[in-house]
C-alpha positions as CSV (number, residue, x, y, z in Angstrom):
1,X,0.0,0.0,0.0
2,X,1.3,3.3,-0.8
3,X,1.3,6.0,2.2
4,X,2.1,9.4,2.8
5,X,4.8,8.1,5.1
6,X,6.4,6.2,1.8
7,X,6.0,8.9,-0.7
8,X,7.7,11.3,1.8
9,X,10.5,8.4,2.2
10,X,11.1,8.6,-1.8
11,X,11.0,12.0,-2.1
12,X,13.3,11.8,0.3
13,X,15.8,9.5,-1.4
14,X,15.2,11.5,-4.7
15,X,16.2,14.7,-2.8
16,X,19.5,12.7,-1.6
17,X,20.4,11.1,-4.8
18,X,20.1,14.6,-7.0
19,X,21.5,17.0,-3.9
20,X,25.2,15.8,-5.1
21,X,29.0,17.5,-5.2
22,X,29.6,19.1,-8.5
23,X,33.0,16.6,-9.2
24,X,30.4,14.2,-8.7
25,X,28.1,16.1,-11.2
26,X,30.8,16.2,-13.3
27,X,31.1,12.4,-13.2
28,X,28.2,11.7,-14.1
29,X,28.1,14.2,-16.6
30,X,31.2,12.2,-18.4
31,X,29.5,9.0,-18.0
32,X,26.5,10.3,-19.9
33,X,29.1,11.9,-22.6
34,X,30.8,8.7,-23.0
35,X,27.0,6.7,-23.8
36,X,25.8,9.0,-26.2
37,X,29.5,9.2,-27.9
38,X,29.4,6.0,-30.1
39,X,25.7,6.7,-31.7
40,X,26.6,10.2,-31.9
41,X,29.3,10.1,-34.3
42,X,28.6,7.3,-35.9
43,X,26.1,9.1,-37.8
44,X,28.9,10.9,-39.5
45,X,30.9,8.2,-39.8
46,X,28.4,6.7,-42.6
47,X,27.3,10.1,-44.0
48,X,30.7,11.3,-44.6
49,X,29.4,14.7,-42.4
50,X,32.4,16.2,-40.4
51,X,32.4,14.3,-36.7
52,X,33.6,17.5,-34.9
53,X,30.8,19.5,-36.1
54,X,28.3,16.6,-34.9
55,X,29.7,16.5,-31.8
56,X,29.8,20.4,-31.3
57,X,26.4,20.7,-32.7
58,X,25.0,17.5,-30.1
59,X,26.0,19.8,-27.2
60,X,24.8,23.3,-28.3
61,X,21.4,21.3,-29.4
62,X,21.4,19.8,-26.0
63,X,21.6,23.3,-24.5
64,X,19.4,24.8,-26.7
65,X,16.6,21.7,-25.7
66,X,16.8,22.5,-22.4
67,X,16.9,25.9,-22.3
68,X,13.6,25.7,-24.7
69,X,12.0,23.8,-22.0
70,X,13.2,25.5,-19.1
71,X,15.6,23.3,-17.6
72,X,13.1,20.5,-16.7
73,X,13.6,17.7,-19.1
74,X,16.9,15.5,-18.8
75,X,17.7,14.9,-22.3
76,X,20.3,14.6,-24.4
77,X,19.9,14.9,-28.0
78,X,22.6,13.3,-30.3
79,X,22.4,12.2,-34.2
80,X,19.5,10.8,-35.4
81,X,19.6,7.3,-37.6
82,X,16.4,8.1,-39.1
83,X,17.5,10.6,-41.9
84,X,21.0,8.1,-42.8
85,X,19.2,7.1,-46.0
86,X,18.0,10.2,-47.5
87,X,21.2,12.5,-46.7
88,X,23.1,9.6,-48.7
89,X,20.8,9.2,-51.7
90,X,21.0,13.9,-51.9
91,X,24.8,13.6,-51.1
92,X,24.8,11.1,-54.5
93,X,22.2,13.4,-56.4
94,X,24.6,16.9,-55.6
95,X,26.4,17.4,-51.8
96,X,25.6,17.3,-48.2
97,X,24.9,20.9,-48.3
98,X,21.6,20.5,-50.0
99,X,21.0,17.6,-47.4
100,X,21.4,20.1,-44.4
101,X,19.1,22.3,-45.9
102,X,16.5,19.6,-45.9
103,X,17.4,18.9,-42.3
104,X,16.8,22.3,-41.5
105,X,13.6,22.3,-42.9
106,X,13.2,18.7,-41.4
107,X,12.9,21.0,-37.9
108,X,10.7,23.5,-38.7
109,X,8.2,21.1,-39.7
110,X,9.1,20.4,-35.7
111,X,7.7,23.7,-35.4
112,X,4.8,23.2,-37.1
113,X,3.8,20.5,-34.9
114,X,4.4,22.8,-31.8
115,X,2.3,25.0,-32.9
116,X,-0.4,22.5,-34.0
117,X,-0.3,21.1,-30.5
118,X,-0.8,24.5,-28.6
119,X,-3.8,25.6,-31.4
120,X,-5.6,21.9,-30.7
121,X,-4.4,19.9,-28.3
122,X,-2.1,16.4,-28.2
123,X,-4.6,14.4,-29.1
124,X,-6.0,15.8,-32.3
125,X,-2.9,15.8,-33.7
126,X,-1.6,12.5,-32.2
127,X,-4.7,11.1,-34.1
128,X,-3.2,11.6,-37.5
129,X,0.0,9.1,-36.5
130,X,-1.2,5.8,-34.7
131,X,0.5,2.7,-34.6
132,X,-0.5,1.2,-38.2
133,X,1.2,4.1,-39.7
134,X,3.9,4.7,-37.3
135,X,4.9,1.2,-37.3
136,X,5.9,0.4,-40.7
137,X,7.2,3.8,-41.2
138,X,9.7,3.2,-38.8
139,X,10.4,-0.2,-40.7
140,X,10.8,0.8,-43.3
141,X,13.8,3.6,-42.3
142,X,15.6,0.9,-40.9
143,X,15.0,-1.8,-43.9
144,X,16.3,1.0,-46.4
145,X,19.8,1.1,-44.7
146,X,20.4,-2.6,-45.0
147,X,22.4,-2.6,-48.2
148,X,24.1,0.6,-46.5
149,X,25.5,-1.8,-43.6
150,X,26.2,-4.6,-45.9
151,X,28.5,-2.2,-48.4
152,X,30.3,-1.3,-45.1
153,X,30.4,-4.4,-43.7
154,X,31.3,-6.2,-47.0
155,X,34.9,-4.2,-47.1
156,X,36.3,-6.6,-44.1
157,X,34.3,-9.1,-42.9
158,X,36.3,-10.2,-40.3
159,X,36.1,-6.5,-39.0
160,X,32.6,-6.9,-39.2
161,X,31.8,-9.7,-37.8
162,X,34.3,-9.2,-34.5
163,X,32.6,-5.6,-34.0
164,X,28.9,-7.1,-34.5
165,X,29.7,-10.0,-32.1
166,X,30.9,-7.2,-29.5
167,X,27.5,-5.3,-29.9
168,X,25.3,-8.2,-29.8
169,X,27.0,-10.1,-26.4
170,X,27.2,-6.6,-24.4
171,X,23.6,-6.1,-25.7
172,X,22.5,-9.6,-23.9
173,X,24.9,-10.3,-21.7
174,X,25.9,-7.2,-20.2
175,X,25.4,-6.3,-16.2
176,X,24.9,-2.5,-14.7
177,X,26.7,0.3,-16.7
178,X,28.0,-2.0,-19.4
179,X,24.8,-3.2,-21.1
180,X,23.6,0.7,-21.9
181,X,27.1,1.1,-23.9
182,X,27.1,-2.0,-26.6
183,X,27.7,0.4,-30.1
184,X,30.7,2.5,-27.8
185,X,32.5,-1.4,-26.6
186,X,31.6,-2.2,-29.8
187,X,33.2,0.1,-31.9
188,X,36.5,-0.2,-29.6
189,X,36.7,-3.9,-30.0
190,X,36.7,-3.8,-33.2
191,X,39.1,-1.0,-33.2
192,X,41.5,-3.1,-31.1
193,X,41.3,-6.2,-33.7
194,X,42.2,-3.4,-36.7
195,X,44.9,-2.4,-34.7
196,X,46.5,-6.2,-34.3
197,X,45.8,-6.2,-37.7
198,X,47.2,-3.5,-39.3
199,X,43.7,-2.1,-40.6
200,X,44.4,1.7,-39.2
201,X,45.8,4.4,-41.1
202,X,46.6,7.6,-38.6
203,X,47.2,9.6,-41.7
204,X,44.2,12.0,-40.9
205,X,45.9,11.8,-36.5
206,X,49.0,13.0,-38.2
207,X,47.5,15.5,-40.2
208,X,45.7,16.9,-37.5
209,X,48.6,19.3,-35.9
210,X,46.1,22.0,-33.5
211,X,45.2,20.8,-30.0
212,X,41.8,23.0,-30.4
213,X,40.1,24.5,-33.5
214,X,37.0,25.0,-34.2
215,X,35.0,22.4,-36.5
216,X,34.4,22.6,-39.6
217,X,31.6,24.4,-40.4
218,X,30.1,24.2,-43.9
219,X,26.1,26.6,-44.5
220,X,23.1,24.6,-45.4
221,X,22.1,25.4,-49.0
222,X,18.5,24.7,-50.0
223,X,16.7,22.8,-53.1
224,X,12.8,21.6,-53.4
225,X,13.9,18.5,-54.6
226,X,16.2,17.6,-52.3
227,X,14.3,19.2,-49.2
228,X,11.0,17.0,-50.0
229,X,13.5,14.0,-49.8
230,X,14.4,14.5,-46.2
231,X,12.5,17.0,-44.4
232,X,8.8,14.5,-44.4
233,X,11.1,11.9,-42.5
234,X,10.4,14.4,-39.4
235,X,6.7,12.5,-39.4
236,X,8.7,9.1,-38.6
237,X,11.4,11.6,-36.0
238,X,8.6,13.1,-34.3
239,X,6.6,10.3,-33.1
240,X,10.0,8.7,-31.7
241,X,10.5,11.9,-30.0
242,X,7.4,11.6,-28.3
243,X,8.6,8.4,-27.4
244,X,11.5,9.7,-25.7
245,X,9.8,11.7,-23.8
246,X,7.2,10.0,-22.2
247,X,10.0,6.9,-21.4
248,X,11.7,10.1,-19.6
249,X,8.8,10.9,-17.9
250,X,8.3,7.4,-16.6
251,X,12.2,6.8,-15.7
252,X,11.7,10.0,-13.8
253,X,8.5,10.1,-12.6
254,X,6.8,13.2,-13.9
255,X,4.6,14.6,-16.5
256,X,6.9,16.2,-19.2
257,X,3.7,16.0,-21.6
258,X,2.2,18.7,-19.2
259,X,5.1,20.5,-18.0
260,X,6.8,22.2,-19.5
261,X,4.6,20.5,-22.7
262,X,5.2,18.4,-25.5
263,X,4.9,21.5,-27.5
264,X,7.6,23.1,-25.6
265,X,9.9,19.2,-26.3
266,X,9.3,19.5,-29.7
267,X,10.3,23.0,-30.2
268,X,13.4,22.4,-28.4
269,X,14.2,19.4,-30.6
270,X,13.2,21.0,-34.0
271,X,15.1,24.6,-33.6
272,X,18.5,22.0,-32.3
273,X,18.3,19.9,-35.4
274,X,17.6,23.3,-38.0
275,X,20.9,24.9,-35.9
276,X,22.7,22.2,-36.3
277,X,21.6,21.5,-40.1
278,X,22.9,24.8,-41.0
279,X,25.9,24.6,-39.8
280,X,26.9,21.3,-40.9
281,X,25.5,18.7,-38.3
282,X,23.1,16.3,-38.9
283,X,19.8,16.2,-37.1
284,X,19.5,16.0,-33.9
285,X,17.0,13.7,-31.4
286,X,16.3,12.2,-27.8
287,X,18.6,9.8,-26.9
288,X,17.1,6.9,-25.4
289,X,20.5,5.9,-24.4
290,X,21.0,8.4,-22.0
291,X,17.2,7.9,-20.6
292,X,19.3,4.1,-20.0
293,X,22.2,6.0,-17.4
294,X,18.8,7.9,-15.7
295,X,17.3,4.4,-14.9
296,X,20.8,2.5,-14.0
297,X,21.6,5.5,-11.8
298,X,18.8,7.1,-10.1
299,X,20.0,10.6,-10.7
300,X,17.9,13.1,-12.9
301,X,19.2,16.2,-12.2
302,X,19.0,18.2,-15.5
303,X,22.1,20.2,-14.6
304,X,24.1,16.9,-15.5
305,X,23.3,16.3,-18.5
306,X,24.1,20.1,-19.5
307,X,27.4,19.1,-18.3
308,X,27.5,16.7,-20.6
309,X,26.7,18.3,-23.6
310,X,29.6,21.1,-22.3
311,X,31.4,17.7,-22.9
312,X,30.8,17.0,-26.2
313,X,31.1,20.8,-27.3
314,X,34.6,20.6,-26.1
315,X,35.2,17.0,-28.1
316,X,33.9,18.9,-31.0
317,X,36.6,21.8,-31.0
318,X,39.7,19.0,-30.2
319,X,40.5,17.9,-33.9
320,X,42.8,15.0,-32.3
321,X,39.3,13.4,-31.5
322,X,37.6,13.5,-34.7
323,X,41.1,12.6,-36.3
324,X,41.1,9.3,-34.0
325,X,37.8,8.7,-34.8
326,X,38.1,9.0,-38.7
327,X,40.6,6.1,-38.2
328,X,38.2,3.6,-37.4
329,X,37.7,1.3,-40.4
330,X,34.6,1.1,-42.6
331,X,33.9,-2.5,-41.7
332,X,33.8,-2.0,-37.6
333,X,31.0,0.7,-38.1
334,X,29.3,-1.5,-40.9
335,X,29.6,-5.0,-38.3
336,X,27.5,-2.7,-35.7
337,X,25.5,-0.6,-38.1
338,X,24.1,-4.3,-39.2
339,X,22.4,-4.4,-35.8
340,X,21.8,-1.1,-35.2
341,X,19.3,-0.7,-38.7
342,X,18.1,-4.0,-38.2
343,X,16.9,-3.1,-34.2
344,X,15.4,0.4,-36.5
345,X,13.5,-2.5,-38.1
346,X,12.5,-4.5,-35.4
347,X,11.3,-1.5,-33.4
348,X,8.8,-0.6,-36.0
349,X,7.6,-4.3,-35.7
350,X,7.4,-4.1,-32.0
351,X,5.4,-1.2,-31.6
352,X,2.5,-3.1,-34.2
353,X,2.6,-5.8,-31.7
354,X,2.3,-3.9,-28.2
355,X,0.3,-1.8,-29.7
356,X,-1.7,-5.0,-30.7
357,X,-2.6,-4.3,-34.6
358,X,-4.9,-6.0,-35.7
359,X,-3.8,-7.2,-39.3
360,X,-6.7,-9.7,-39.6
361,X,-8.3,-5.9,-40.3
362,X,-8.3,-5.6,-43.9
363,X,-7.9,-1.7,-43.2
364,X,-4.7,-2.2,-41.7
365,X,-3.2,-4.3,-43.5
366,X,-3.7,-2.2,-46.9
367,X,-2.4,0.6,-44.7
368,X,0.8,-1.1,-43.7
369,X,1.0,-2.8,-46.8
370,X,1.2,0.3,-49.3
371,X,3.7,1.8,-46.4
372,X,6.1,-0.8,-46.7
373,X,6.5,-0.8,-50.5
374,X,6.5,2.9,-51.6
375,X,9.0,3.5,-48.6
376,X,11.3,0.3,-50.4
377,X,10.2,0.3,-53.7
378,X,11.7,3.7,-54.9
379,X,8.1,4.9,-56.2
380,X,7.9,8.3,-57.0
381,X,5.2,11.0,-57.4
382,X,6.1,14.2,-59.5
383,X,4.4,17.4,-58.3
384,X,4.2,20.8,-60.8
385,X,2.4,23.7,-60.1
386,X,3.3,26.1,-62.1
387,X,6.5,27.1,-61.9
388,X,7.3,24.9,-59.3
389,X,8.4,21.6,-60.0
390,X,9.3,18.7,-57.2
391,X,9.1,15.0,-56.8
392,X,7.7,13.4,-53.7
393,X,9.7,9.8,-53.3
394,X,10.5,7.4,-50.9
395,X,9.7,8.0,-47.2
396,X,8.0,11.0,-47.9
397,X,5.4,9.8,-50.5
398,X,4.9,6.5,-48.0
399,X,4.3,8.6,-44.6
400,X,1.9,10.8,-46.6
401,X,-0.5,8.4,-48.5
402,X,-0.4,6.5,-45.2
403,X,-1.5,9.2,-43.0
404,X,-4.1,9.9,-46.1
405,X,-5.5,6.1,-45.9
406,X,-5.8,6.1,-42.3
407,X,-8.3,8.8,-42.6
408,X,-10.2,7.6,-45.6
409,X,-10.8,4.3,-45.0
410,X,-13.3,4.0,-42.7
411,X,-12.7,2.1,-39.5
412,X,-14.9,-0.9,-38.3
């Protein structure tokens, strides 16, 4: 039974555990840095983007998230997987440039939703996303990057395979601290093996002659065509963000949805992936890993995991790191990215099932059906009105005649 007496004994354990020493703080605050650092920049590490600048742009973002939401929510936000695909197939069609400009738009249509949300209400706008569209949305993001992970993989297997191993025993096997850090034990495994191998060239450490320099900074540049090829994957981002946040909310006990808002979250997540965007980063999101250290540790003091975004920002400006990190062979990030995509999958699979889809339902089933094979079948939909002349592909044409469907088809 739950008294008065033992709610005031867990506030006051709470109290204890967050009323720490700042070396402690700052503890803490490196342990967070070090479990977002693996999925942070290995975003870069496939898209070719500059790993400084991700880093650099992972703590500002962070900064910027929480001073958007008023120092409440302990977040970080690091790269997001979601958008791998689409920055790849612009980068091919011209340069990353015209990718960050459709990250930048990707979080204003953040904005948008903010908005939306304080004009209606969650719920009206949560309506046009459930679980049959959601689901294989997310499937499909993670299904499109398995020939990405197989081209990486494919240029050492036994790199690959060591790394993947690494990922995948941590992932089950792992006790306390350990099991919330499988991609970062992962990718120094495999690291470890190139090493006895003689698969590392330091050419890019030994170019890299400045202690601390700023990043390299490159400006968004902005297309239709290549902005309606990444900016509608913020449909698939959003929903995980509210994800995020709610599994924050229940690690921590309290209402983030209320207070400060989940309009208030999303603004904070879509203004750090547009700053970032434009100056070179890739897009930014709630790290679930870090919600992970929150539930091994029992601390959620915000102040921390500012500290560890100070972290990062200072990783970003030391071009030794991201001169280390550039050494780590194609294959080790291809062994883990094969688990990483494929959980992308899975996830999308999981949340039809506790969500409990019915797919005896011919409804959904159509729904999730024409989801899964414009999102992998390269269709495309050409759009011209008047001067203006754009195609709709991919992702974008998938989440779109999805969210369409849901609404026709009438529901029984």
């Amino acid at each position: 039974m739950i008294t008065k007496e033992n709610l005031a004994l867990g506030n006051s354990l709470t109290t204890n555990l967050n009323a720490i020493s700042l070396h402690k703080k700052i503890i803490l605050g490196i342990q967070h840095t070090f479990t977002m650092f693996g999925a942070t920049v290995l975003v870069p590490l496939i898209t070719q983007m500059d790993i400084s600048v991700a880093l650099f742009m992972a703590g500002v973002g962070t900064l910027l998230f929480h001073l958007i939401t008023k120092g409440k929510v302990p977040a970080f936000l690091g790269s997001s997987f979601a958008f791998i695909a689409p920055i790849l197939a612009v980068a091919e069609m011209s340069n990353l440039q015209y990718a960050q400009g459709g990250l930048v738009v990707a979080g204003l249509v953040y904005l948008i939703m903010a908005g939306l949300i304080s004009i209606f209400g969650v719920e009206k706008i949560i309506s046009f996303f459930p679980p049959v569209i959601t689901g294989p949305i997310i499937m499909v993001i993670g299904l499109k990057l398995a020939p990405v992970a197989i081209d990486m993989a494919s240029s050492n297997w036994l790199l690959a395979i060591v790394s993947f191993s690494i990922v995948t025993a941590v992932s089950i096997y792992g006790r306390g601290f350990l099991k919330v850090l499988p991609v970062l034990v992962g990718l120094l495994g495999g690291y470890a093996v190139a090493l006895l191998t003689g698969n590392v060239d330091f050419t890019p450490v030994a170019e890299a002659n400045k202690l601390f320099a700023l990043p390299n900074f490159t400006l968004a540049k902005f297309n239709l065509q290549t902005v309606m090829m990444i900016a509608p994957v913020a449909v698939a981002t959003m929903i995980e963000h509210v994800g995020d946040i709610l599994a924050i909310g229940t690690t921590v006990k309290k209402d983030f949805v209320k207070d400060p808002g989940l309009n208030k979250t999303l603004l904070g997540d879509g203004i750090a992936t547009s700053v970032s965007a434009m100056f070179g980063g890739p897009a930014n999101t709630t790290y679930s890993e870090n919600t992970g250290v929150l539930a091994l540790t029992k601390v959620h003091d915000p102040s921390i995991v500012r500290i560890a975004a100070v972290f990062a920002i200072v990783l970003g400006i030391m071009p030794k790191v991201g001169a280390i990190i550039k050494t780590i062979p194609t294959a080790v990030v291809g062994g883990i990215s094969i688990v990483l995509f494929g959980m992308i999958a899975a996830i999308g699979a999981r949340s039809l099932v506790e969500n409990k889809v019915d797919f005896s339902n011919s409804r959904n089933l159509l729904i999730a059906a024409v989801i899964m094979v414009l999102g992998l079948g390269g269709a495309s939909l050409p759009i011209n009105i008047g001067m203006v002349n754009f195609t709709i592909e991919g992702m974008a044409l998938a989440a779109i005649v999805g969210i369409a469907l849901n609404k026709i088809l009438p529901q029984r």
